[in-house]
C-alpha positions as CSV (number, residue, x, y, z in Angstrom):
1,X,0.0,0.0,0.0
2,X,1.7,3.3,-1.1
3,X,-2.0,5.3,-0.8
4,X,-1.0,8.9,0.5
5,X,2.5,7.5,1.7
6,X,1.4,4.7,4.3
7,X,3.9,1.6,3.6
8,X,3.8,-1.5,5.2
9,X,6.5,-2.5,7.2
10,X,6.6,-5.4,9.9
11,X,2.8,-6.3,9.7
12,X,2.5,-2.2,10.6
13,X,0.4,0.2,8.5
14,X,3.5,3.4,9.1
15,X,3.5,6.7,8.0
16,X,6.0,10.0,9.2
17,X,4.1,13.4,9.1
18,X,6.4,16.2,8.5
19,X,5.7,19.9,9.6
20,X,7.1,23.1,9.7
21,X,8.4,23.0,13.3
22,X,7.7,21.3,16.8
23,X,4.5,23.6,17.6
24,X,2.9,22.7,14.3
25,X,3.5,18.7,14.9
26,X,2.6,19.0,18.5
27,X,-1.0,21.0,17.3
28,X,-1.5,17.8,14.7
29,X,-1.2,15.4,17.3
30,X,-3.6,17.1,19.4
31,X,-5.8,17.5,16.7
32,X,-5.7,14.2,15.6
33,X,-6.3,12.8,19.8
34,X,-9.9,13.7,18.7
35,X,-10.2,11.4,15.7
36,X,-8.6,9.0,17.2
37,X,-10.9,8.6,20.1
38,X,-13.8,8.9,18.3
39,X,-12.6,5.9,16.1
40,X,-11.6,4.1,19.7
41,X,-8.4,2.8,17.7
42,X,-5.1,4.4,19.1
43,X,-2.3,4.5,17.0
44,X,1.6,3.6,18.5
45,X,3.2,7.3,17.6
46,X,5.8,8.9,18.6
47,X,7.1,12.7,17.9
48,X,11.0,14.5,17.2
49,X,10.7,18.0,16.8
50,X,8.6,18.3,13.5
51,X,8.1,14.6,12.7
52,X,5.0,12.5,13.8
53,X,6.3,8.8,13.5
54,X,3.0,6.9,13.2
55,X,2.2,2.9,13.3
56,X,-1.1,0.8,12.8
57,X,-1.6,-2.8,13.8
58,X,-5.2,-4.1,15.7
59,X,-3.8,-5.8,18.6
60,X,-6.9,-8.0,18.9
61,X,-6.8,-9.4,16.1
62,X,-3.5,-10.5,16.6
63,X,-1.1,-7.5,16.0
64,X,-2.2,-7.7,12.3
65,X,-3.4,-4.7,10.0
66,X,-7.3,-4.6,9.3
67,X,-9.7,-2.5,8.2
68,X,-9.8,-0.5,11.6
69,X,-6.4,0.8,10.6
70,X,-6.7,1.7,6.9
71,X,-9.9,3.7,8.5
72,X,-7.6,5.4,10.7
73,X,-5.2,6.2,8.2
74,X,-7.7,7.7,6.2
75,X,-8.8,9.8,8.8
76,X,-5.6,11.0,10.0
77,X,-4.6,12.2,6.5
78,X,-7.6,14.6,7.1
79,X,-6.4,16.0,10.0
């Protein structure tokens, strides 16, 4: 899958945001708290400075990618 930049990599759906600086990441990953609870799927992120390091997997359904994460995905290319 190479849909808006997501690859697959170690049974992970992964994507790195990049933004202008720290304030504008930080603002993305609030922003994007709100999705992400609403969808009740939380992603395994992680931020340096402008980058938001992201990683999809449903962990019951056996640390495999499904559906709930290409929704996600989706969704978080909205924020």
């Amino acid at each position: 899958m190479n849909k808006n930049n997501w690859q697959i990599v170690e049974n992970k759906l992964c994507k790195t945001f990049v933004f202008k600086d720290f304030t504008e990441a930080i603002a993305w990953m609030m922003k994007a708290s709100f999705v992400i609870e609403k969808i009740n799927h939380h992603p395994e992120w992680c931020n340096v400075y402008n980058r938001v390091a992201v990683k999809l997997c449903t962990h019951d359904a056996g640390n495999r990618i499904t559906e709930k994460d290409y929704t996600l995905a989706d969704a978080l290319d909205l924020v």
